[in-house]
C-alpha positions as CSV (number, residue, x, y, z in Angstrom):
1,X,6.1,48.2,-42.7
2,X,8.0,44.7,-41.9
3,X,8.4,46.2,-38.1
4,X,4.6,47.2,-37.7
5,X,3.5,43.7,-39.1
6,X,5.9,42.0,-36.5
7,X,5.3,44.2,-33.9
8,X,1.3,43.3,-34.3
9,X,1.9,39.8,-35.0
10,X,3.7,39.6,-31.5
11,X,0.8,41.4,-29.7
12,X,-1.5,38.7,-30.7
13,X,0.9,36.0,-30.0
14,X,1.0,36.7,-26.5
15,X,-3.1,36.3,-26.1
16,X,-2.7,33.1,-26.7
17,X,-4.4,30.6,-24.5
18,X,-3.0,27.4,-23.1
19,X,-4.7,24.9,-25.3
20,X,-4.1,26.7,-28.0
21,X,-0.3,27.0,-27.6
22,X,-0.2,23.3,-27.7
23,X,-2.8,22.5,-30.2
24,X,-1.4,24.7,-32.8
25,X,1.9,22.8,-31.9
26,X,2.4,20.1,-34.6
27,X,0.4,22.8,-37.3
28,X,2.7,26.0,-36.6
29,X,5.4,25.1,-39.1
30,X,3.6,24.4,-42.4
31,X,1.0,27.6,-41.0
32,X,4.8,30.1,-40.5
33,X,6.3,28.7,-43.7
34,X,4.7,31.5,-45.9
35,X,4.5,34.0,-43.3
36,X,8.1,33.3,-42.5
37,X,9.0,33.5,-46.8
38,X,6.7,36.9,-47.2
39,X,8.6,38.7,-44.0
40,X,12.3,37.5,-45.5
41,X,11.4,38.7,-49.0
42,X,14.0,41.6,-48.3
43,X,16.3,42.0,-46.1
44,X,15.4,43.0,-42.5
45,X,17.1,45.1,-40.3
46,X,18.7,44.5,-37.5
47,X,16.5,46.1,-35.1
48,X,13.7,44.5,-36.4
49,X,15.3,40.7,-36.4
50,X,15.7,41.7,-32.5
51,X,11.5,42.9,-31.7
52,X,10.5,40.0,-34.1
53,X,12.5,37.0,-32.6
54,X,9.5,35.8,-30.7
55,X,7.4,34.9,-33.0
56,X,10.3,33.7,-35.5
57,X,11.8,31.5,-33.0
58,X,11.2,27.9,-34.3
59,X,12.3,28.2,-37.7
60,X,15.9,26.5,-38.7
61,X,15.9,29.3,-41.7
62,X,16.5,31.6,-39.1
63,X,20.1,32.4,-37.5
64,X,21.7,29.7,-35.2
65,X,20.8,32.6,-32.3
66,X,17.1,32.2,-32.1
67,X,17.4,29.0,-30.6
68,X,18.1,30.2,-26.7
69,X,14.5,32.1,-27.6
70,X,13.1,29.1,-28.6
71,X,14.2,27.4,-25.4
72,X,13.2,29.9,-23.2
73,X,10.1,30.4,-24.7
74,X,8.9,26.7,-24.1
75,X,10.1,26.6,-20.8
76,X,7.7,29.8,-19.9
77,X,5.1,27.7,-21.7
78,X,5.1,24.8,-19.7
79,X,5.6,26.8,-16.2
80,X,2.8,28.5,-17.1
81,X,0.2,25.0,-17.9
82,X,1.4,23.9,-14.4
83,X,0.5,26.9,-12.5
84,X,-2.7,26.9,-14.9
85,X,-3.8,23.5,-13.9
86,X,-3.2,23.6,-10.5
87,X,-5.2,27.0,-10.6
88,X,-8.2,25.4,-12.4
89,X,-8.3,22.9,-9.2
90,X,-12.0,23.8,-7.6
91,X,-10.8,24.3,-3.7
92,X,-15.4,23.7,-3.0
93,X,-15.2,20.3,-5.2
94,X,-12.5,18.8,-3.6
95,X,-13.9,15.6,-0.9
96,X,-12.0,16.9,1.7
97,X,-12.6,14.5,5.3
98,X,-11.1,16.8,7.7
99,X,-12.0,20.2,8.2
100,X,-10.1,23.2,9.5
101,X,-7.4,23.4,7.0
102,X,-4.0,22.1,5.7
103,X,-2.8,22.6,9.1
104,X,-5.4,20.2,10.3
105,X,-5.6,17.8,8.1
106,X,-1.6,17.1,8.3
107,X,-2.4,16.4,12.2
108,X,-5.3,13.8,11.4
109,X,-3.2,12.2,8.4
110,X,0.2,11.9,10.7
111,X,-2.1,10.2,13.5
112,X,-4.2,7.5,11.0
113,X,-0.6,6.9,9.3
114,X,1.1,6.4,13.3
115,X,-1.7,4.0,13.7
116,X,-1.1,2.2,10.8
117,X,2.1,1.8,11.2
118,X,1.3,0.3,15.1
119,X,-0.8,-2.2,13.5
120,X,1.9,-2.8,11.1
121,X,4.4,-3.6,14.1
122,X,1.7,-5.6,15.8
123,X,1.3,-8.0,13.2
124,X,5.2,-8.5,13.2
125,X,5.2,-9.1,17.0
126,X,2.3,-11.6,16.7
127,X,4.3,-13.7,14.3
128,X,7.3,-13.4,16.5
129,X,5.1,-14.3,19.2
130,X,3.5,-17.4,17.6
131,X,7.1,-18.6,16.4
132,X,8.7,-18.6,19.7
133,X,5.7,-20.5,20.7
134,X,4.6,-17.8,23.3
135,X,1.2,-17.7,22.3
136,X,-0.4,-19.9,25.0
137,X,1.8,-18.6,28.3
138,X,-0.9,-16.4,29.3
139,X,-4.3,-18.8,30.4
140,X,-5.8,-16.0,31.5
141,X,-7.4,-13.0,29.8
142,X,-9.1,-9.4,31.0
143,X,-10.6,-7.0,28.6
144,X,-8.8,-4.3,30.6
145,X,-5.5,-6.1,31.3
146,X,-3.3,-7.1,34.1
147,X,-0.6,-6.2,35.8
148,X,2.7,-8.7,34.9
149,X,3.8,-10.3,37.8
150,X,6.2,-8.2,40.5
151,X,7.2,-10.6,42.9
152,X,9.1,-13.8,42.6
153,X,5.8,-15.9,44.3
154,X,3.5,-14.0,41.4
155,X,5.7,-15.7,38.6
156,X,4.8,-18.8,40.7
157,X,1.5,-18.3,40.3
158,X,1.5,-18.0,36.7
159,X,3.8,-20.3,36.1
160,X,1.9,-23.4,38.4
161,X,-1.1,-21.8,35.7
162,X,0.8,-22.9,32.5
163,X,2.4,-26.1,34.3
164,X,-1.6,-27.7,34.1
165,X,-1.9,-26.6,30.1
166,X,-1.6,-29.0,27.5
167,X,1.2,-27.3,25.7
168,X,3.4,-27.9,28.9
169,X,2.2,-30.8,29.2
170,X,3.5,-32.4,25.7
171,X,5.9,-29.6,24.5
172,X,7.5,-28.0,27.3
173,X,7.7,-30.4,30.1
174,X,10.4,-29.2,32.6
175,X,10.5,-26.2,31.6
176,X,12.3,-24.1,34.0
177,X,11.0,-20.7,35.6
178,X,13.3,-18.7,34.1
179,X,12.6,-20.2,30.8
180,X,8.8,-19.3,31.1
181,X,9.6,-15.6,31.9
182,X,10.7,-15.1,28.2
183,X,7.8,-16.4,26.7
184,X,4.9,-15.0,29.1
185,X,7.0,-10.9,28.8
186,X,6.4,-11.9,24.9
187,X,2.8,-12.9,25.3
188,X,1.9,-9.4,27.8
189,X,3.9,-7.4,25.5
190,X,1.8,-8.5,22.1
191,X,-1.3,-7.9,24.5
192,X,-0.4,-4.2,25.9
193,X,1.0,-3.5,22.7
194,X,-2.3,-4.3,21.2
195,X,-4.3,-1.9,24.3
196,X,-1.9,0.8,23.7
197,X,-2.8,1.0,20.2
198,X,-6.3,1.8,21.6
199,X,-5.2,4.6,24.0
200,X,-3.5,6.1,20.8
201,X,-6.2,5.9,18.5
202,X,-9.0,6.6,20.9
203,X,-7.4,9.8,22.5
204,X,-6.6,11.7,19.3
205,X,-9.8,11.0,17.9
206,X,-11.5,12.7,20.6
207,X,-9.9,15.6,20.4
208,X,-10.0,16.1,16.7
209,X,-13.8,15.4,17.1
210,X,-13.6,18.1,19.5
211,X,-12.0,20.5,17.3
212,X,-14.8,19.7,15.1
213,X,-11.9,18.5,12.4
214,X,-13.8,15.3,11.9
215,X,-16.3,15.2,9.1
216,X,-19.4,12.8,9.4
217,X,-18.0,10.8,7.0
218,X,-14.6,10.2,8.4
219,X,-16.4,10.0,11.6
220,X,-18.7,7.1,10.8
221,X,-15.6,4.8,9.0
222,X,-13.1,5.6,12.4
223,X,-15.9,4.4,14.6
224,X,-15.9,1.5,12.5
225,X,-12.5,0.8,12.7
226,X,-12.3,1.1,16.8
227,X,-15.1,-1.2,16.5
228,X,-13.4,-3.6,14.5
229,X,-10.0,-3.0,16.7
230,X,-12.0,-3.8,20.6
231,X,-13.1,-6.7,18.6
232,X,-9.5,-7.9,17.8
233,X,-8.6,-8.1,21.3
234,X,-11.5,-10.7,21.9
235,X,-11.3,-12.6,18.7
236,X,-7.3,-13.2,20.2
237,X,-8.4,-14.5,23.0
238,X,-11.2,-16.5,21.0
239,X,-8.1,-17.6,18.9
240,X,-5.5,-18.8,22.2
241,X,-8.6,-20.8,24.0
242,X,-8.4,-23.1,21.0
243,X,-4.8,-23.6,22.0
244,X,-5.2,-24.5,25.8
245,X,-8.0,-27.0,25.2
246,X,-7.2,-30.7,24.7
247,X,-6.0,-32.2,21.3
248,X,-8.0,-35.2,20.5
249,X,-5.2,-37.2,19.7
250,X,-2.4,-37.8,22.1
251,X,0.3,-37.4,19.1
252,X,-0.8,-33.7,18.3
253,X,0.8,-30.9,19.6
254,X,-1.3,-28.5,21.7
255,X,-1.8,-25.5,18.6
256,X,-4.6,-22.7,17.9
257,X,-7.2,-23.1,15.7
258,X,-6.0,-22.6,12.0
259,X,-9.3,-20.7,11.4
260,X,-8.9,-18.4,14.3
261,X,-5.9,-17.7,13.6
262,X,-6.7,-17.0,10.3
263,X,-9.6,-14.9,11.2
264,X,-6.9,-12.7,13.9
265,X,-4.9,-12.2,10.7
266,X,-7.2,-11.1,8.2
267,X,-8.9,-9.0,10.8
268,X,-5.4,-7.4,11.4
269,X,-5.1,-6.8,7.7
270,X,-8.5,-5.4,7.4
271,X,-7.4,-2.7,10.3
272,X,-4.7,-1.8,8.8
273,X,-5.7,-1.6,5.3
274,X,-8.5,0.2,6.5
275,X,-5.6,3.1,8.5
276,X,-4.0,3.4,5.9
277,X,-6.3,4.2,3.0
278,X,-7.8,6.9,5.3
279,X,-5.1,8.4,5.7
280,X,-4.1,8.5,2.3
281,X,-7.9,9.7,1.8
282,X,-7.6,12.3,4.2
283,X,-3.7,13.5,2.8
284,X,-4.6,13.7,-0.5
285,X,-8.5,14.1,-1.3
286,X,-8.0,14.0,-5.2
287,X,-6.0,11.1,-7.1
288,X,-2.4,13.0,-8.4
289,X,-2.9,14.6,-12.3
290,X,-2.9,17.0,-14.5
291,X,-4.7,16.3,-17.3
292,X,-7.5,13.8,-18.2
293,X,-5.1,11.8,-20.3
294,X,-3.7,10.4,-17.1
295,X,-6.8,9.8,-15.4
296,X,-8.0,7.7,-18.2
297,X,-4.5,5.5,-17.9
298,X,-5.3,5.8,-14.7
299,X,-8.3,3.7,-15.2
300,X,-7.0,1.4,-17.3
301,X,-4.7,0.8,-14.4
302,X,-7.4,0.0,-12.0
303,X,-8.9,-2.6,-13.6
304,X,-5.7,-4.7,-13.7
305,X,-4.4,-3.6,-9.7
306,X,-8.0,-4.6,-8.3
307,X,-7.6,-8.3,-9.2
308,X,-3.8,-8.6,-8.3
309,X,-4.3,-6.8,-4.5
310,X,-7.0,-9.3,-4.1
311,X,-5.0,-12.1,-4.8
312,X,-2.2,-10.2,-2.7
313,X,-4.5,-10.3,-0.2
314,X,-5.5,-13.8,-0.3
315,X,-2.3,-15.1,-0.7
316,X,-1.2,-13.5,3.2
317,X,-4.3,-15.0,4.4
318,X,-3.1,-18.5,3.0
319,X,0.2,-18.0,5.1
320,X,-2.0,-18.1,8.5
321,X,-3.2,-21.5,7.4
322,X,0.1,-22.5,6.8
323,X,1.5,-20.8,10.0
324,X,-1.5,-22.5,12.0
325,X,-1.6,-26.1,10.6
326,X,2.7,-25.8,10.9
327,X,3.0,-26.8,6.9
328,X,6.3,-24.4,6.9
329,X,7.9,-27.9,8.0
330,X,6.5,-30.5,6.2
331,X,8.6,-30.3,3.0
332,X,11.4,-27.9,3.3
333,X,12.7,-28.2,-0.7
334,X,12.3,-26.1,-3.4
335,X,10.8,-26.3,-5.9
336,X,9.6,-29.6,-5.5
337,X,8.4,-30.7,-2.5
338,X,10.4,-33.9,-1.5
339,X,11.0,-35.8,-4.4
340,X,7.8,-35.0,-6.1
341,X,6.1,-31.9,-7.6
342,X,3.0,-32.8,-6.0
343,X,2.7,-35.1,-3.0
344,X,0.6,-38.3,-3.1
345,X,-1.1,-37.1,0.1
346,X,-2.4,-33.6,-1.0
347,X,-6.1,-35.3,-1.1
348,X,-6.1,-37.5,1.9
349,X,-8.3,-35.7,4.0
350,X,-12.3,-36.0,3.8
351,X,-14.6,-33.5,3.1
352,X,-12.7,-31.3,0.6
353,X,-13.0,-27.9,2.3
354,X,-11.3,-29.5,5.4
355,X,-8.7,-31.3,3.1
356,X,-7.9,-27.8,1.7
357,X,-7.7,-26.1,5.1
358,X,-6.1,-28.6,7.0
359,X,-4.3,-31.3,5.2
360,X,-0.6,-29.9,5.8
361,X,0.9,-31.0,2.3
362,X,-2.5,-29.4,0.5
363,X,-1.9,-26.1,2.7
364,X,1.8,-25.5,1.7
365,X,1.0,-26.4,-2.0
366,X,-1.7,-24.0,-2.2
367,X,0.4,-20.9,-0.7
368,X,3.1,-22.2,-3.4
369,X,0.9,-21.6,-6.3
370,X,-0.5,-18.4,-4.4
371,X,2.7,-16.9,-4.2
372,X,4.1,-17.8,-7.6
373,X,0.6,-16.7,-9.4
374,X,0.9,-13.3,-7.0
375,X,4.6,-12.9,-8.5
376,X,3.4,-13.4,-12.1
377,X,0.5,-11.4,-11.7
378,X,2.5,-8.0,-10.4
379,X,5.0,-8.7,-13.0
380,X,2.1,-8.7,-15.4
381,X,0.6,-5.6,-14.1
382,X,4.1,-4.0,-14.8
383,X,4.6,-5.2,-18.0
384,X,0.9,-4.2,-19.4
385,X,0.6,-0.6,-17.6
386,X,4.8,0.3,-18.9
387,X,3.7,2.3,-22.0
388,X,0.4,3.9,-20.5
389,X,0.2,7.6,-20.1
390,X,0.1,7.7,-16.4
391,X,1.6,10.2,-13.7
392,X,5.3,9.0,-13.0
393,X,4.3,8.0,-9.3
394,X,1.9,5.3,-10.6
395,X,4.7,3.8,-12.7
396,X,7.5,4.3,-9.6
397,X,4.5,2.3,-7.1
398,X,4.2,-0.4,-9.5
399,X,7.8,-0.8,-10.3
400,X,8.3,-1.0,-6.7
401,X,5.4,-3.4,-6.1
402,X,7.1,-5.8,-8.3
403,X,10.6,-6.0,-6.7
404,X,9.1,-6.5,-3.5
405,X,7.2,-9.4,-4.9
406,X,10.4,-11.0,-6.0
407,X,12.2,-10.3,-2.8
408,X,8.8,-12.1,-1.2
409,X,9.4,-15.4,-3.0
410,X,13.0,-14.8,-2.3
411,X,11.9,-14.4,1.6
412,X,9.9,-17.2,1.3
413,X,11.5,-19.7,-0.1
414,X,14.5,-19.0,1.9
415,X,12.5,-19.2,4.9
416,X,11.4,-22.8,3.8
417,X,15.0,-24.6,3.1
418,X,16.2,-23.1,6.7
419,X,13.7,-24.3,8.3
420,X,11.6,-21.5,9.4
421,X,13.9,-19.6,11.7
422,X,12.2,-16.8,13.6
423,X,14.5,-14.2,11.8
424,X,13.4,-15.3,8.2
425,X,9.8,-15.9,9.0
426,X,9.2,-12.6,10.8
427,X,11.1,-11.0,7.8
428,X,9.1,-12.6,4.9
429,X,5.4,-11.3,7.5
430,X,6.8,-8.5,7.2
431,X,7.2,-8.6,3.5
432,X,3.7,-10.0,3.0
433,X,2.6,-6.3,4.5
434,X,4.6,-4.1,2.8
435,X,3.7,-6.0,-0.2
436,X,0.3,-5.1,0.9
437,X,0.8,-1.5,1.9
438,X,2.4,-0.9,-1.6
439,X,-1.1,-2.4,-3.9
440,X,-3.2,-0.2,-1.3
441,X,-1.3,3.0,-2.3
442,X,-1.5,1.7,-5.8
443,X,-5.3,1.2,-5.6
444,X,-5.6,4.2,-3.9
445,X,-3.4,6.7,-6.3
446,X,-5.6,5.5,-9.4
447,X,-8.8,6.1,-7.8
448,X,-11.8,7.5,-9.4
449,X,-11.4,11.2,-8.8
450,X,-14.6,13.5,-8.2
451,X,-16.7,15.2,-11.1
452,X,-15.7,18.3,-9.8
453,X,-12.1,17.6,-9.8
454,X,-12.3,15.8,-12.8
455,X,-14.0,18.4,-14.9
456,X,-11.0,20.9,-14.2
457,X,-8.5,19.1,-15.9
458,X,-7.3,20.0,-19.4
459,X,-7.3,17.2,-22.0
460,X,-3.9,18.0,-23.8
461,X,-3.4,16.3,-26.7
462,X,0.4,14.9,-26.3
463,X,2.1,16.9,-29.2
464,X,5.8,16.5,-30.8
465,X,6.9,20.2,-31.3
């Protein structure tokens, strides 16, 4: 009789769904108590202690040898909800961007993250560029390029070119020949660098639109980002005219535009943010989980990364204004700036939008505040979203985010007590992007997934067994 009862008991145990395994979780001990009493009333035998062990796992009245079962059993458990959920997945709902398969779609994400990264590098050689004040060697510009000079009377040329700009004129005066090759090869190389990123983003796309991989969708936002790129190229040149035209005072230095070069910046970022989300789009259609529980910490997450990348954002865009008005040099202490917290000349400049923009002491106390509010803000973001029941890559991308922020400020204000050396500078660019890069994979891993998607997802109650 106590065999037949176990024996059905053990049938019915294995029809057990998913969410039932875990919702009778934290209720199967008081439910097995008088079960477990009315099957021990006599003593069992041996054989049936052995067919009825799977039922009877979880039960310290039970000998010390049931745990392994017990073990085992919640192991097969939670293989099986992971090949469950990832089987409920709808492969129709999902809003893929490329078409043609896995296969495919790793080609299209490997070339948007290659052009990314080419942006990524251009950015970096434009601050190189602009710190070794090689910006204004070229005086000359052509939509399709130029050949660098190949004969000794060709450097000649160029160089009688430069000799009649202002910035030889008052900076460079006597500079020798040899002297002007270095800064005119680091010039052309920002420029081709900048045409062969179009050559290897408009090559690929033609063939994937070929292939018809390209959806409408992903079609319409790349054409908008080669747009924006052949744009770039002419708001540079927009941006170096400023700096070959006369300064109205005879004191100034001969320097671009603060706003242009502002504007080259952010449209830079904009190109680049805009590479890389696709690509993530396009890599991985649906944000990462497995349940609804984490898409709801999900969005709790949102609302607090939106703010902070946006004032990421703003504060890179602050360091072009300091960059183009040359603030990195007017106070070069930490954290005051001279003697004083605030400089009696922050609001010497009439109106107030040019004081802010322009007035050198105003420009580097504003990226100051920017940078320490950023660091607060992602150390904020960390210390609100720690306890949330998110998917562990969330977590590792904000932990991350917030070490780079402090090695940021570290980069920063490091680069201000030396002085601005071209190795600091460059490195702490560089750390305003993949600053940048890390909130956009943030932003982009706690998206709002699709109905479809999000209607397959279990909601699992989290349960202590």
């Amino acid at each position: 009789m106590l065999e037949s009862r176990l024996l059905s008991l053990l049938r019915r145990s294995k029809t057990l769904n998913l969410s039932s395994s875990f919702k009778n979780c934290s209720t199967a001990s008081k439910e097995s108590a008088p079960v477990a009493s009315r099957f021990f009333s006599s003593k069992p035998s041996a054989a049936s202690l052995v067919e009825g062990r799977s039922f009877l796992f979880g039960f310290r009245s039970v000998q010390k040898g049931y745990s392994w079962s017990f073990q085992r059993n919640m192991s097969s458990t939670a293989a099986s909800i992971l090949t469950a959920s990832k089987a409920e997945v709808p492969k129709t709902g999902l809003r893929l961007l490329v078409t043609g398969g896995p296969q495919a779609q790793k080609m299209v994400g490997i070339w948007l993250f290659g052009c990314a990264a080419w942006v990524f590098s251009m950015v970096i050689l434009g601050g190189v560029t602009r710190l070794t004040r090689s910006g204004l060697s070229m005086t000359d510009w052509k939509f399709t390029g130029s050949l660098p000079p190949l004969s000794e009377d060709d450097w000649l040329l160029e160089f009688e070119k430069y000799q009649q700009s202002p910035e030889y004129q008052r900076v460079n005066k006597g500079m020798k020949v040899e002297d002007f090759k270095f800064i005119y090869w680091m010039e052309y190389a920002h420029r081709m660098w900048g045409r062969g990123l179009g050559v290897a983003f408009t090559l690929p796309f033609a063939y994937f639109l070929a292939k018809g991989f390209i959806t409408q969708q992903l079609g319409l936002r790349l054409s908008a980002l080669f747009a924006l790129g052949a744009g770039q190229g002419l708001i540079g040149w927009w941006m170096v005219k400023s700096g070959l035209e006369e300064p109205v005072s005879e004191y100034v230095q001969p320097r671009v535009s603060p706003y242009r070069l502002a504007t080259h910046l952010t449209s830079a970022f904009a190109i680049y943010s805009g590479l890389l989300w696709t690509g993530l789009s396009v890599v991985f259609p649906e944000p990462p989980s497995r349940s609804t529980n984490w898409i709801h910490g999900a969005a709790k997450v949102r609302k607090l990364a939106l703010p902070v990348s946006v004032l990421v954002g703003i504060t890179a865009v602050s360091g072009a204004f300091v960059a183009g008005n040359d603030a990195g040099h007017a106070y070069n202490t930490f954290p005051k700036m001279g003697d004083t917290w605030i400089p009696d000349d922050v609001l010497s400049m009439e109106p107030l939008i040019r004081n802010f923009f322009e007035n050198t002491s105003m420009v580097q106390l504003d990226h100051r505040i920017l940078a320490t509010s950023t660091l607060l803000s992602v150390v904020g973001l960390r210390w609100a979203t720690r306890k949330l029941d998110i998917h562990p890559a969330v977590q590792a991308v904000i932990r991350t985010a917030m070490g780079m922020a402090a090695l940021q400020v570290t980069l920063g204000i490091s680069t201000l007590l030396s002085y601005v050396p071209v190795s600091l500078a460059s490195a702490h660019q560089a750390g305003a992007m993949t600053l940048m890069t890390l909130m956009i994979l943030l932003t982009h891993t706690v998206r709002k997934p699709s109905p479809a998607f999000l209607k397959s997802l279990p909601s699992l109650p989290r349960a202590k067994c």
